[in-house]
C-alpha positions, -999 to 999 in steps of 0.1 A, spaced: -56 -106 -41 -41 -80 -61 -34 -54 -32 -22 -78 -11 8 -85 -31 9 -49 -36 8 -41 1 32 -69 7 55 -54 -16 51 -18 -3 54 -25 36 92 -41 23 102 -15 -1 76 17 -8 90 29 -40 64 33 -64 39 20 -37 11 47 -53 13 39 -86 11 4 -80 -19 7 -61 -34 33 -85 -28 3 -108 -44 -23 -88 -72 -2 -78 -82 5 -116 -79 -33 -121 -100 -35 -93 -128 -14 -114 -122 18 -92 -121 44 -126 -130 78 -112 -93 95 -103 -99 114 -74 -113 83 -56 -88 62 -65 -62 85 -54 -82 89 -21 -82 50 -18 -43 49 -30 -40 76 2 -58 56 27 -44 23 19 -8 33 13 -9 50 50 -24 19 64 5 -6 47 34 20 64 13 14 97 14 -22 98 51 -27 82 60 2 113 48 -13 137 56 -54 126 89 -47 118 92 -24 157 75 -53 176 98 -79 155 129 -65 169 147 -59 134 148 -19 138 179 -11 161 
């Protein structure tokens, strides 16, 4: 539930999108650093996907 308010957050406004989901990831009992940057990676790439291509399909990019 954590990361989805995060990736709610960052899909809106991505500043300070990695730390927050470095943050929610070592909540989430992810602890070894290079895995959880790998995860931050993945998921933070995945969040600017789906905001791109909502806020494309939505109309409310000119």
């Amino acid at each position: 539930m954590v990361e989805f308010f995060i990736a709610l957050y960052g899909g809106f406004f991505g500043a300070g999108l990695g730390i927050m989901l470095m943050g929610g990831l070592f909540m989430l009992w992810v602890h070894d650093i290079q895995t959880n940057n790998a995860l931050k990676n993945l998921l933070g790439a995945i969040v600017t996907a789906v905001s791109v291509l909502v806020l494309s399909l939505s109309g409310l990019v000119s």
